[in-house]
Structures are given as structure tokens and as C-alpha cells.
TIFIMAR-66377 format. One record per residue (C-alpha): x, y, z; residue in one letter; residue number from 1. Coordinates in steps of 0.1 Angstrom, whole numbers, plus 2048, in hexadecimal, padded with zeros to 3 digits. Layout:
N
<rec c1="X" c2="Y" c3="Z" res="A" n="NUM"/>
...
This chain:
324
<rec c1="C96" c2="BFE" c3="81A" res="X" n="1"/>
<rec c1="C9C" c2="C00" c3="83F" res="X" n="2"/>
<rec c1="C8C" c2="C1E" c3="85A" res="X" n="3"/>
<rec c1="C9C" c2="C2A" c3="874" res="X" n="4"/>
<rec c1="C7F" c2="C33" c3="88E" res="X" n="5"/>
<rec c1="C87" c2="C49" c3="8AC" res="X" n="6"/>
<rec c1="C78" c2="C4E" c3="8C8" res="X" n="7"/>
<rec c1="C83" c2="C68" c3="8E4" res="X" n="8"/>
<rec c1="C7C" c2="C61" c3="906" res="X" n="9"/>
<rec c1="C76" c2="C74" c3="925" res="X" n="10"/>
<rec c1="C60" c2="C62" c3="942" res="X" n="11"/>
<rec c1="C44" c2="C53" c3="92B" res="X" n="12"/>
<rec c1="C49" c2="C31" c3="940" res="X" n="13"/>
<rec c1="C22" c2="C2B" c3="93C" res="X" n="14"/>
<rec c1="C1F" c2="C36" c3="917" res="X" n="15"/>
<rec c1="C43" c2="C26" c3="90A" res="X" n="16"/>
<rec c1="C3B" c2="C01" c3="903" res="X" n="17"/>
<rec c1="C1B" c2="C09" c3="8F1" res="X" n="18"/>
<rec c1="C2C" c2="C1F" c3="8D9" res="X" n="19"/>
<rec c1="C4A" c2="C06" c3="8D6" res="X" n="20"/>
<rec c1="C2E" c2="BE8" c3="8D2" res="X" n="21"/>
<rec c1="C1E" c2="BFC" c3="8B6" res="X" n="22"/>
<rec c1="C40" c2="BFD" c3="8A1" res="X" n="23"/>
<rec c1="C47" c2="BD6" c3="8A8" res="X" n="24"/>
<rec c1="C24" c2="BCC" c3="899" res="X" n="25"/>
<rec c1="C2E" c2="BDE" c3="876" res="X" n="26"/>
<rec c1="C29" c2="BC7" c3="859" res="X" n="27"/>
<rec c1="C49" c2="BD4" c3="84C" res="X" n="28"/>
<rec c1="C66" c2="BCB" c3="85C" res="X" n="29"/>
<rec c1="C87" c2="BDF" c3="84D" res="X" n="30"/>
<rec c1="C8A" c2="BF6" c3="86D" res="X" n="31"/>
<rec c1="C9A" c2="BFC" c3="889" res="X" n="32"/>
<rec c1="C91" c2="C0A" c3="8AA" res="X" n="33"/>
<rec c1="CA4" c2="C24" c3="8BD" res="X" n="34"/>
<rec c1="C99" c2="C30" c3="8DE" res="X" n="35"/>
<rec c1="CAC" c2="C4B" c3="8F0" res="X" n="36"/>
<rec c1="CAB" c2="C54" c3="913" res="X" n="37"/>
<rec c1="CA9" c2="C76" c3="918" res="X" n="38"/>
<rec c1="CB5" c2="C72" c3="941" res="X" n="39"/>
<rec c1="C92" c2="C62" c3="94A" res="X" n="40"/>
<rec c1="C89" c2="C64" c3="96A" res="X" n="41"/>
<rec c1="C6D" c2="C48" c3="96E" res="X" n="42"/>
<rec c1="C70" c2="C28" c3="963" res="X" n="43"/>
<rec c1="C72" c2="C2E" c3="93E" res="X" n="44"/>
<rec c1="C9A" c2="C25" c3="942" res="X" n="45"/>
<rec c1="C97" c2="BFF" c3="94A" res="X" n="46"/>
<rec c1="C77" c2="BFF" c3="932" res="X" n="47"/>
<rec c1="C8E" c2="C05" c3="914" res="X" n="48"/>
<rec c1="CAC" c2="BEE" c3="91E" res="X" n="49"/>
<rec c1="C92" c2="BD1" c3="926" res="X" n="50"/>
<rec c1="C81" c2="BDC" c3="904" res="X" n="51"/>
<rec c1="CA2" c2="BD9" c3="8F2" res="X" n="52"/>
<rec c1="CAA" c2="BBB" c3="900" res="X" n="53"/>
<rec c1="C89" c2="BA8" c3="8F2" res="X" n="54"/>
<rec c1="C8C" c2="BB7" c3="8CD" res="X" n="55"/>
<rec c1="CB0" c2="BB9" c3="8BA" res="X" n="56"/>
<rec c1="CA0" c2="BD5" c3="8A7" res="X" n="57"/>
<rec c1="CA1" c2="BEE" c3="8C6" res="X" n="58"/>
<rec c1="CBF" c2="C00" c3="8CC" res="X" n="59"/>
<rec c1="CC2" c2="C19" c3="8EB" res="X" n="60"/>
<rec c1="CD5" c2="C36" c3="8F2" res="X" n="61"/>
<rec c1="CD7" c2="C46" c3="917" res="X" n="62"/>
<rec c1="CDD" c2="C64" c3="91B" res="X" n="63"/>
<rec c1="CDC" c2="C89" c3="931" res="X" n="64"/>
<rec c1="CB4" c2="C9A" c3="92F" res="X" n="65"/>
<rec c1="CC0" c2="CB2" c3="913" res="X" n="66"/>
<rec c1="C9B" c2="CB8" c3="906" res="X" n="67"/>
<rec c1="C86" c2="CA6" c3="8EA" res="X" n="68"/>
<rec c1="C9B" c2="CB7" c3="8D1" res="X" n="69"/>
<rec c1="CC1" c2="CAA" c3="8E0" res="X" n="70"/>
<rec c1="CAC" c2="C88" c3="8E4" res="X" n="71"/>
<rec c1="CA8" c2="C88" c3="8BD" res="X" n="72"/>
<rec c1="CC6" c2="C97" c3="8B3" res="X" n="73"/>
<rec c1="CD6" c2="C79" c3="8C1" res="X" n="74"/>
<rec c1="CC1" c2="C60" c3="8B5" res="X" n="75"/>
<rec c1="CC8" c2="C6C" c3="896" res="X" n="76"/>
<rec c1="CEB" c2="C6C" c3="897" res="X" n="77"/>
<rec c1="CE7" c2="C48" c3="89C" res="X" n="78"/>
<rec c1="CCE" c2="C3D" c3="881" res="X" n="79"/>
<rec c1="CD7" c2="C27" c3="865" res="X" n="80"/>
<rec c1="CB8" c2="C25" c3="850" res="X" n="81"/>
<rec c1="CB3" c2="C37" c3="82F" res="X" n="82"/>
<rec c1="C94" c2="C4B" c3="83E" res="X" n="83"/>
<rec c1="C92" c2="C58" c3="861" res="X" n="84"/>
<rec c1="C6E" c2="C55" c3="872" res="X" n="85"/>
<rec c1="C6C" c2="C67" c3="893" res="X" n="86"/>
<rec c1="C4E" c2="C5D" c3="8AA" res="X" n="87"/>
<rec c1="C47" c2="C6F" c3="8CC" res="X" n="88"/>
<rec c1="C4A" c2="C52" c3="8E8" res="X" n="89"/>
<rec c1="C27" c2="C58" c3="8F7" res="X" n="90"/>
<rec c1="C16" c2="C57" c3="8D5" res="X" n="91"/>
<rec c1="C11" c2="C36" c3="8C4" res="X" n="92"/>
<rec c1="C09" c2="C29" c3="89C" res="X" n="93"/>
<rec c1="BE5" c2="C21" c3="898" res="X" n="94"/>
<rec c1="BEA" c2="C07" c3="875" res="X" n="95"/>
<rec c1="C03" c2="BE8" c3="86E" res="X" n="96"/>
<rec c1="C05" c2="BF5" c3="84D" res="X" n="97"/>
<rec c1="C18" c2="C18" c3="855" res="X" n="98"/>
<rec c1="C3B" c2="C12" c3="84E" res="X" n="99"/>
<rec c1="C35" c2="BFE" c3="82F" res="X" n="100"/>
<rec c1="C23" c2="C1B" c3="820" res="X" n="101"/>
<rec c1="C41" c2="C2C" c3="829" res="X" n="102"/>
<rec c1="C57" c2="C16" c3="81A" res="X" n="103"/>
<rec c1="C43" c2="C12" c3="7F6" res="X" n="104"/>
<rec c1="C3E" c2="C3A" c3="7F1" res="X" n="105"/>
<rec c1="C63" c2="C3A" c3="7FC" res="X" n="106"/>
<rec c1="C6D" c2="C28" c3="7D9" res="X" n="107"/>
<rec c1="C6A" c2="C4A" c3="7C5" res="X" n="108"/>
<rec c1="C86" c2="C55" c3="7D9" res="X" n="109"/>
<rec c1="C73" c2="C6F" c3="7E8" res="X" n="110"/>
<rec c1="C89" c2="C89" c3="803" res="X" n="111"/>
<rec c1="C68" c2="C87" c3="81B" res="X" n="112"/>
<rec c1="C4A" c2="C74" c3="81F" res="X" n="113"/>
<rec c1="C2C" c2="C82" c3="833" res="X" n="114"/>
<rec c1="C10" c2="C75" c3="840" res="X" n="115"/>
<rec c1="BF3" c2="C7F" c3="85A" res="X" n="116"/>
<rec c1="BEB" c2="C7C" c3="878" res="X" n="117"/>
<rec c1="BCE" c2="C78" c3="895" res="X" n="118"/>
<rec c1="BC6" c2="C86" c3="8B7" res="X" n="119"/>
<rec c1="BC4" c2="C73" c3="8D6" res="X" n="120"/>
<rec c1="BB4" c2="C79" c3="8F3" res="X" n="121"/>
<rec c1="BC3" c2="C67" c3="90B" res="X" n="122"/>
<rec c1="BAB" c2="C69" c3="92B" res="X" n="123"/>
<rec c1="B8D" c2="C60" c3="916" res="X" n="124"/>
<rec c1="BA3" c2="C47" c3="8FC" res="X" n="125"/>
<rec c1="B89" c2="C58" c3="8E2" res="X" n="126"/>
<rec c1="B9E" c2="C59" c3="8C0" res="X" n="127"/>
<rec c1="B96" c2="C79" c3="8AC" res="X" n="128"/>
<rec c1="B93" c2="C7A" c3="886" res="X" n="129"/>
<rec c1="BB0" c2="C8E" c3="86F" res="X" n="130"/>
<rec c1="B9F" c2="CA8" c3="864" res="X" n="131"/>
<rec c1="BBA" c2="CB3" c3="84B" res="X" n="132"/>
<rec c1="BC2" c2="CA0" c3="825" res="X" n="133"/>
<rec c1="BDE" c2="CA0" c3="80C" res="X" n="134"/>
<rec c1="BC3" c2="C98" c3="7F2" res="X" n="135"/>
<rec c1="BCD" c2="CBB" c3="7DF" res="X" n="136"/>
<rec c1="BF4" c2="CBB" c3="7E9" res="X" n="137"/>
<rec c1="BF4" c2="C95" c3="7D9" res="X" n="138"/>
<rec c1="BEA" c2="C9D" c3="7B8" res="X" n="139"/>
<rec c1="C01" c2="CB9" c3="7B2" res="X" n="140"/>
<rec c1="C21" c2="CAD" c3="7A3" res="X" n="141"/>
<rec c1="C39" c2="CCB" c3="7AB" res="X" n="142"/>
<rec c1="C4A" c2="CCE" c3="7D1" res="X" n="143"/>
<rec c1="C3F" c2="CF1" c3="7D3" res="X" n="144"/>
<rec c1="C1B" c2="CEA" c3="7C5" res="X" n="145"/>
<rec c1="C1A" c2="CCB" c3="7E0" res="X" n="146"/>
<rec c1="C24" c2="CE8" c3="7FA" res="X" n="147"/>
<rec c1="C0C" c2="D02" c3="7EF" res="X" n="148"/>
<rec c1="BF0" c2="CEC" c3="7ED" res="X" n="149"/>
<rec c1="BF9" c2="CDC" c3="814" res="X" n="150"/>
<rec c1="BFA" c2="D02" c3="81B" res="X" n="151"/>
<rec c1="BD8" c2="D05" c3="80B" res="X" n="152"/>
<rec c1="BCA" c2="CE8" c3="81C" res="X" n="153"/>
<rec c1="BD8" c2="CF3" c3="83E" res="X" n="154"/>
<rec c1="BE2" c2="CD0" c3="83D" res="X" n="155"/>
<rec c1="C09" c2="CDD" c3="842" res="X" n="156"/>
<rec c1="C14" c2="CD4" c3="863" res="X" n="157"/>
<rec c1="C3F" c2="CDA" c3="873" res="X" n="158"/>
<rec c1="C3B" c2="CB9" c3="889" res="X" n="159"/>
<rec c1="C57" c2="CA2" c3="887" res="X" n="160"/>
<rec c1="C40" c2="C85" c3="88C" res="X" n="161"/>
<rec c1="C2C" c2="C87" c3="86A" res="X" n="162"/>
<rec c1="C47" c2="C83" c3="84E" res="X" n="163"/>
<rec c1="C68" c2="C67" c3="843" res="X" n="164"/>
<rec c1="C7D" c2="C7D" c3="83C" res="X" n="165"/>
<rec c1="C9F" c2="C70" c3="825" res="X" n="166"/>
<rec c1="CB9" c2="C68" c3="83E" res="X" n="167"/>
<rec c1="CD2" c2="C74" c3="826" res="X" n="168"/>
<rec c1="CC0" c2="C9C" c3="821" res="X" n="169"/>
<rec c1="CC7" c2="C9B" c3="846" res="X" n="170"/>
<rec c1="CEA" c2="C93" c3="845" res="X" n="171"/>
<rec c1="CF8" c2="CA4" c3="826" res="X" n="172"/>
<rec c1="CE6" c2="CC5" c3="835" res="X" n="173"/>
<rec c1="CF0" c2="CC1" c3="85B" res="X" n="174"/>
<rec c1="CC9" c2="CC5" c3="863" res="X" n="175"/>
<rec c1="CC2" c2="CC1" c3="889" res="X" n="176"/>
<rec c1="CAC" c2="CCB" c3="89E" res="X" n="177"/>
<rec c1="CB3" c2="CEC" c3="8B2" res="X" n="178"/>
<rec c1="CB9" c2="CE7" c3="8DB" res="X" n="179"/>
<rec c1="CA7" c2="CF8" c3="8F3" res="X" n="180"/>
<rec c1="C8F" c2="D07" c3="8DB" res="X" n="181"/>
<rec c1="C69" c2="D03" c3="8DD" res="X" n="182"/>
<rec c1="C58" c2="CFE" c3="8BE" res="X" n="183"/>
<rec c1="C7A" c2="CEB" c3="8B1" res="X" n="184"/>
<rec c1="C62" c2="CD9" c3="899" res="X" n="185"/>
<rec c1="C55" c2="CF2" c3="88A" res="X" n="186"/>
<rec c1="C7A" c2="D01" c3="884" res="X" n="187"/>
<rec c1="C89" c2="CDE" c3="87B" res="X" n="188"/>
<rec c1="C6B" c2="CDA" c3="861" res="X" n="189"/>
<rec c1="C75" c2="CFA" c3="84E" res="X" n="190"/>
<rec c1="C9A" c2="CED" c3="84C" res="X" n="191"/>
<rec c1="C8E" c2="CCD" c3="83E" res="X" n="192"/>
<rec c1="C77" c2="CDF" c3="824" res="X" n="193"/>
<rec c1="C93" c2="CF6" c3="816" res="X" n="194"/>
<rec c1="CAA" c2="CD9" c3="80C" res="X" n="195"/>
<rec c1="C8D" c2="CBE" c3="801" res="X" n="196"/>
<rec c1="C85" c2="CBD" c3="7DB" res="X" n="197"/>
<rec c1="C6B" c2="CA8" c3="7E0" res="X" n="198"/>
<rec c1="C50" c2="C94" c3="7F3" res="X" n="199"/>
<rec c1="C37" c2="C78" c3="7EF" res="X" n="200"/>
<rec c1="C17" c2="C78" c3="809" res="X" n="201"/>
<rec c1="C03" c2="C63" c3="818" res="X" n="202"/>
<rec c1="BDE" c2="C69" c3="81D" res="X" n="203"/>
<rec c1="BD8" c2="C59" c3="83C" res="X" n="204"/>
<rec c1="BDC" c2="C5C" c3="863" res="X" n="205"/>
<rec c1="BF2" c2="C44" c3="872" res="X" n="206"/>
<rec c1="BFD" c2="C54" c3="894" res="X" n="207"/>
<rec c1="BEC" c2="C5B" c3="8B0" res="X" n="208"/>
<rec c1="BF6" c2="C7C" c3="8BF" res="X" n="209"/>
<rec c1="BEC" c2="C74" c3="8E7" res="X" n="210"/>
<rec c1="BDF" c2="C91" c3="8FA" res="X" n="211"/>
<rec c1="BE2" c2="C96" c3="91C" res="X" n="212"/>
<rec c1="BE2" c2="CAF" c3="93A" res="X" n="213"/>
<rec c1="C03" c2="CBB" c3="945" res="X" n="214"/>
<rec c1="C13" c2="CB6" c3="922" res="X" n="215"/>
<rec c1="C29" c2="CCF" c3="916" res="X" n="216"/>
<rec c1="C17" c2="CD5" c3="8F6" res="X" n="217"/>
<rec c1="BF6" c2="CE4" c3="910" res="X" n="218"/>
<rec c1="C0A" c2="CFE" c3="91F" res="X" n="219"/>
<rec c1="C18" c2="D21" c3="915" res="X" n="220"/>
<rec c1="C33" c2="D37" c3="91F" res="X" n="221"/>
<rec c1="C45" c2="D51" c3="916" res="X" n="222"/>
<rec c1="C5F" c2="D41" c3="907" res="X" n="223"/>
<rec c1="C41" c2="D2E" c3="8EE" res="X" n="224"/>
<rec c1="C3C" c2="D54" c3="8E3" res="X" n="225"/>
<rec c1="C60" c2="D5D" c3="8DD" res="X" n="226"/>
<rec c1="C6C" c2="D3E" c3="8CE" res="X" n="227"/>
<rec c1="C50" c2="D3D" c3="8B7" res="X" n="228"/>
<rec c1="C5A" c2="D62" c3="8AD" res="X" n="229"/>
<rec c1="C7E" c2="D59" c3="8A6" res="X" n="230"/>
<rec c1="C71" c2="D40" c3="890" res="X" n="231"/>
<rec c1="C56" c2="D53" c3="880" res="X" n="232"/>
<rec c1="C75" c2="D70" c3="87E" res="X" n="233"/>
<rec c1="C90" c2="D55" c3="872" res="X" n="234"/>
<rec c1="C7A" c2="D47" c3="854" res="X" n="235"/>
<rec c1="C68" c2="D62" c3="843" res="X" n="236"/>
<rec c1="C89" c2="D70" c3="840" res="X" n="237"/>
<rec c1="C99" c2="D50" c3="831" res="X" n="238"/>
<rec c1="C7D" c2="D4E" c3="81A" res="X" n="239"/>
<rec c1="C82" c2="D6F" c3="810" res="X" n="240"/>
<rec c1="CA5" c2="D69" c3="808" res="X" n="241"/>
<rec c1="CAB" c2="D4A" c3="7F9" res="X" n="242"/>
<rec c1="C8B" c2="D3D" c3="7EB" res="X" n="243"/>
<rec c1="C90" c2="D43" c3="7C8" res="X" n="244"/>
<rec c1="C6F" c2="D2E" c3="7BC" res="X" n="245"/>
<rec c1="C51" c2="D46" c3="7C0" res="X" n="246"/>
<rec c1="C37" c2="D2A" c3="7C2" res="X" n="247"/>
<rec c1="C4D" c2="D1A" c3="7E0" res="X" n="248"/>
<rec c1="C51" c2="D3D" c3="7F4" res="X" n="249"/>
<rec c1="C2E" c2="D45" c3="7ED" res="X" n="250"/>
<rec c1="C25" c2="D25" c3="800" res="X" n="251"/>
<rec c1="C3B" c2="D29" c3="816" res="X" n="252"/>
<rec c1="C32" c2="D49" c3="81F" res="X" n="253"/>
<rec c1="C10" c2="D40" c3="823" res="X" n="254"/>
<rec c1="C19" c2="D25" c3="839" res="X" n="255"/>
<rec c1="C29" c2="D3A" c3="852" res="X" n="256"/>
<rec c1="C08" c2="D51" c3="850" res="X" n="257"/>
<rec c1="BF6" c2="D31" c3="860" res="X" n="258"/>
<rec c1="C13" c2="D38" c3="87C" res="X" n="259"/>
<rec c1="C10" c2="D5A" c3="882" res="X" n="260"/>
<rec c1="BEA" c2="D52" c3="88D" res="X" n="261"/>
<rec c1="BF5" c2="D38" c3="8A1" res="X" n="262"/>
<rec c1="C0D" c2="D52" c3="8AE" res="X" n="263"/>
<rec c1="BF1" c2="D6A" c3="8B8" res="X" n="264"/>
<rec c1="BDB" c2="D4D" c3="8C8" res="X" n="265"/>
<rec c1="BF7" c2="D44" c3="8DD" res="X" n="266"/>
<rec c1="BFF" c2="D62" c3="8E6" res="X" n="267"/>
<rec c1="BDC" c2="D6E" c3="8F0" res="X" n="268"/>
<rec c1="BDD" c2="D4C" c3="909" res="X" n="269"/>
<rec c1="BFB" c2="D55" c3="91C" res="X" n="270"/>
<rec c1="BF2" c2="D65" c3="939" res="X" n="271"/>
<rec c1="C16" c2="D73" c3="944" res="X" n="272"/>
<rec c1="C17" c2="D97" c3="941" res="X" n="273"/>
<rec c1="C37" c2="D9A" c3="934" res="X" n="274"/>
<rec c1="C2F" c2="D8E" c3="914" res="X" n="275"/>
<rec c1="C26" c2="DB5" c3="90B" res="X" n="276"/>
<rec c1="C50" c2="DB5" c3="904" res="X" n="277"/>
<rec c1="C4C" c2="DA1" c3="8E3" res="X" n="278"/>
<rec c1="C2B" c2="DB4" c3="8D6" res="X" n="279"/>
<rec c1="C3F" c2="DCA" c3="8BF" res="X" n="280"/>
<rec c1="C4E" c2="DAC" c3="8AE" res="X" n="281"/>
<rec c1="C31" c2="D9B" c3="8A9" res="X" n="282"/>
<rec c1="C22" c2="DB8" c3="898" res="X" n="283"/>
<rec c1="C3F" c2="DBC" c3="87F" res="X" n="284"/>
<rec c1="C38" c2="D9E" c3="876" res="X" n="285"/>
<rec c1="C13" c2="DA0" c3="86A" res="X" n="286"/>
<rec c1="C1B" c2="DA4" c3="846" res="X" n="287"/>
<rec c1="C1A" c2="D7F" c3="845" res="X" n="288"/>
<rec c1="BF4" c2="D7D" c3="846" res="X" n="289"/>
<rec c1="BF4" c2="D89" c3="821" res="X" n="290"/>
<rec c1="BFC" c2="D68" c3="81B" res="X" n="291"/>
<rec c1="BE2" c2="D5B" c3="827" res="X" n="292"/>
<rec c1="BD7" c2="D39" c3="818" res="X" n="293"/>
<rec c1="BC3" c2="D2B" c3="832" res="X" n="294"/>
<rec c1="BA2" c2="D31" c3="847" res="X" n="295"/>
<rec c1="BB5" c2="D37" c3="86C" res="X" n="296"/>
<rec c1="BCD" c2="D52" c3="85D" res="X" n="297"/>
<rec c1="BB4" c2="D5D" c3="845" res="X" n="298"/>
<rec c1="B9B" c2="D66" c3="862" res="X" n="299"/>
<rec c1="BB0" c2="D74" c3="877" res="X" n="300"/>
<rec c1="BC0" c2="D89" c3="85F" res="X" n="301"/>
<rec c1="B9F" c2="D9C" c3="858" res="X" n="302"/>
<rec c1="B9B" c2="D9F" c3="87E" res="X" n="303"/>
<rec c1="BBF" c2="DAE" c3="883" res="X" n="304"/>
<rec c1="BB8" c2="DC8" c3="861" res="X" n="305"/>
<rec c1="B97" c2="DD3" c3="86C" res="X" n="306"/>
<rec c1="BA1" c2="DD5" c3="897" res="X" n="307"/>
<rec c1="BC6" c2="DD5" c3="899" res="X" n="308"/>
<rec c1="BDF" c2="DBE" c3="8AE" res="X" n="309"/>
<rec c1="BCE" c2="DC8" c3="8D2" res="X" n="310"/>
<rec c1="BA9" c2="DC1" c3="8C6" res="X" n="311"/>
<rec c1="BB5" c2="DA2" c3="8B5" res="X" n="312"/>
<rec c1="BC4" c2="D93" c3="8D4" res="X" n="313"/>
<rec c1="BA0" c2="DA1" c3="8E6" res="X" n="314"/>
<rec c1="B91" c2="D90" c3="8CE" res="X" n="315"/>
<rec c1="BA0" c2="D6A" c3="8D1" res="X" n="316"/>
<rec c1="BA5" c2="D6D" c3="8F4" res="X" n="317"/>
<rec c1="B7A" c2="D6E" c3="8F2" res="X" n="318"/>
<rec c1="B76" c2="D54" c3="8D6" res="X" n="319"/>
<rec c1="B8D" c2="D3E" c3="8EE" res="X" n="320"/>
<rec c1="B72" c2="D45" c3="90F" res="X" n="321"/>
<rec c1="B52" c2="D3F" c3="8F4" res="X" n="322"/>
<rec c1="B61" c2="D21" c3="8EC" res="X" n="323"/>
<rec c1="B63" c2="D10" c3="90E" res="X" n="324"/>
């Protein structure tokens, strides 16, 4: 059963061969590699060609800087495998053993396969423990129930990076990721929940998600806050509409609960003023926190019933300052 794992690139010259090295010492072998140059500027160019040139597994594709999203989009245009494993190039696999655990859960023909995840600090190479499990989610045997009790555990997470997904769900349903939009995880993870009817997972953390200064992941803009409110916008209504199984829109509800907090966090950390133009749109959307599941939108939800959306805001904005 082969992989197709791809890997979108975009001046990560000092992380790139790490990440590629941590692929090539799998103990399973039925993959491919595909590397695609997002119009590097740094050496990360003549990294991949000399990496290709080594290994017949790695394939590359230049192209224009059209974003992390375009990067993918292509990549996936080009994969071959059954399952489609998308890995960000400055991260790196932390066991041999990943992509064969892929491949065995991948025998009950699952549409995705997740599994977790770790934090890396990069300036202190300290390796954080996952402080999420599927323990719950595994031992339900319905795709909703597996949702609900991810949504439960606020072990349910939009990024690319932790799930095989079916090559063939993302073909038959056109699924890309959307270009130019931040967040584009988050949206391409709904798409690829719609059209699964099923999942296997994993219990354990094989990536290492590297964090550094500078990355774009540490900084907000506006755009953060009005992407994340046309996807907010975008889903709850899709939910509304076309989920027809109430145990899957409950869940799914509840998971976009756990993003509406994010929402107000985020938004209580930008510091542009102009941010005030989207408050009204945020606030229509507060009926989400009923479906609360977890203890982030839980708490917050008591905080916005009992002081409001200004207070609220107030009121991260000083847990943020405690907490440094």
C-alpha cells in the first residue's frame, strides 16, 4: 500500500533535510516523496534536486511562491499513493515505526487516519509531551461518536499534518486547499470531514511540530480575524444545512465552539485597531458556545454570559499579561 508524502517548501534550507532524513529512516518503505518548491528563496532549491538525486523515491516540483496551500494543492495533484500524508517541511517524524502504523490501520479501508502530535521548541530542542488522547474517540465504533468524543476530549485538531487521508475522498470530491486563506487547515479539515465515513486513530505522537520566532503561526493580523470569521460563518451554516445525522452536527457544532474561543483569544491579541470592523460578526456568532463540549469554550462561555463580548475580551487580554 503505497504513501504519497508531501512536503511544501518555502526557505526552510536549515530544517529541510532533517525532515526529509526522518521519512527515509521509515521501516516501511511503500512511499514516495514529493517536495515542492514554493519559489524558495534560500538554498532550499538545490537542497531538493540534490535530495532527489540521492533517493529514487523523491520527486520535486518547482514552482511560483503561491503559499503553503498552492504548494499542497500541487503536490497533490501529483501524488500516486492510496493515502496522502502531508508533513510541514521544518517539522520532522520523531519514530521509524510511523508510516507502518499508517499502513496496518490503513487495511480497514478507513477514508482518514489520525494520529497526534508534539511540540517543539526549537531554541531549547526541549520536546514537549501531547497532552491530548484518542483513548475515548478509539473505542467508539460510529464516525460521529469518534467525532463527538474527539470534540469531547478537545483532542480535535484542523491541521493537515495529523491525518492519511484516502487519496481517492480527495479526488472524487475535488477537495483542495483554499489559496490565500489563513487558517486553510482548518477550512480544508471540515471539507475532508463532510465526505469521510470513517476513521481509524492512532494514539500516539509522531510529529514534531517545531516552534520558532518569526513563524507565521506566532503572529496575528487582521486578516487571522476575518478569515477565521468566514470560516467560522461558512461552517456553522453548512452544518446547519446539510448535516442530517444529529450526533455528527452536534459534534460538529461543538467543535466549532472550541473555535469561536480561539476566535475571541485571537482577537483580544491583535493589537490593530481596526479590528472593531468585524466585532458585530463575531458577536452573531456566539450561539456556538452552547455547544460547548470542552473546558476552553466552556469557560469562556460563562465569562461572555455573565460580562458580555467587551468584558470578555478585558478579561483574556488580562489572563494573557498574568500569564507571562
Amino acid at each position: 500500500m503505497k504513501l504519497s508524502i508531501i512536503l511544501p517548501i518555502y526557505n526552510v534550507e536549515a530544517y529541510l533535510e532533517e525532515c526529509v532524513n526522518s521519512i527515509l529512516m521509515q521501516s516501511y518503505r511503500d512511499y514516495e516523496i514529493i517536495l515542492v518548491n514554493d519559489g524558495s528563496t534560500d538554498g532550499s532549491p538545490k537542497l531538493c534536486d540534490d535530495l532527489a538525486a540521492k533517493h529514487d523515491c523523491i520527486k520535486v516540483v518547482h514552482k511560483k511562491n503561491g503559499g503553503s496551500s498552492d504548494a499542497r494543492n500541487f503536490g497533490t495533484a501529483e501524488a500516486t499513493g492510496e493515502y496522502v500524508v502531508y508533513i510541514d517541511s521544518d517539522d520532522f517524524i520523531t519514530s521509524p515505526d510511523f508510516l507502518s502504523k499508517i499502513a496496518e490501520k490503513s487495511k480497514s479501508g478507513a477514508d482518514l487516519i489520525f494520529y497526534k502530535f508534539t511540540k517543539y521548541f526549537h531554541e531549547s530542542k526541549r520536546m514537549d509531551t501531547c497532552r491530548y488522547s484518542y483513548a475515548s474517540a478509539i473505542c467508539e465504533k460510529s464516525y460521529a461518536g469518534k467525532i463527538r468524543k474527539l470534540v469531547e476530549a478537545d483532542a480535535f485538531y484542523g491541521m493537515a499534518w495529523i491525518k492519511a487521508v484516502k487519496r481517492s475522498l480527495i479526488a472524487d470530491n475535488n477537495i483542495g486547499f483554499e489559496v490565500g486563506l489563513l487558517g486553510e487547515d482548518m477550512e480544508w479539515n471540515y471539507h475532508i470531514i463532510f465526505h469521510a465515513k470513517s476513521m481509524e486513530l492512532i494514539d500516539e505522537s509522531f510529529l514534531a511540530y517545531r516552534q520558532r520566532e518569526g513563524s507565521v503561526t506566532s503572529t496575528y493580523k487582521l486578516k487571522n480575524i476575518t478569515d477565521f470569521i468566514y470560516i467560522l460563518e461558512k461552517w456553522s451554516k453548512r452544518i446547519t444545512e446539510e448535516v442530517k445525522d444529529e450526533e455528527l452536527k452536534f459534534a460538529l457544532y461543538g467543535s466549532l465552539a472550541k473555535y469561536y474561543s480561539n476566535l475571541l483569544v485571537v482577537y483580544s491579541r491583535l493589537k490593530d485597531p481596526n479590528k472593531k470592523s468585524c466585532k458585530n460578526r463575531i458577536k452573531a456568532l456566539v450561539w456556538l458556545f452552547k455547544y460547548s463540549m470542552s473546558k476552553r469554550p466552556k469557560s469562556e462561555a460563562k465569562i461572555y454570559n455573565l460580562l458580555g463580548f467587551n468584558m470578555t475580551v478585558w478579561a483574556l487580554q488580562l489572563l494573557d499579561k498574568i500569564k507571562r
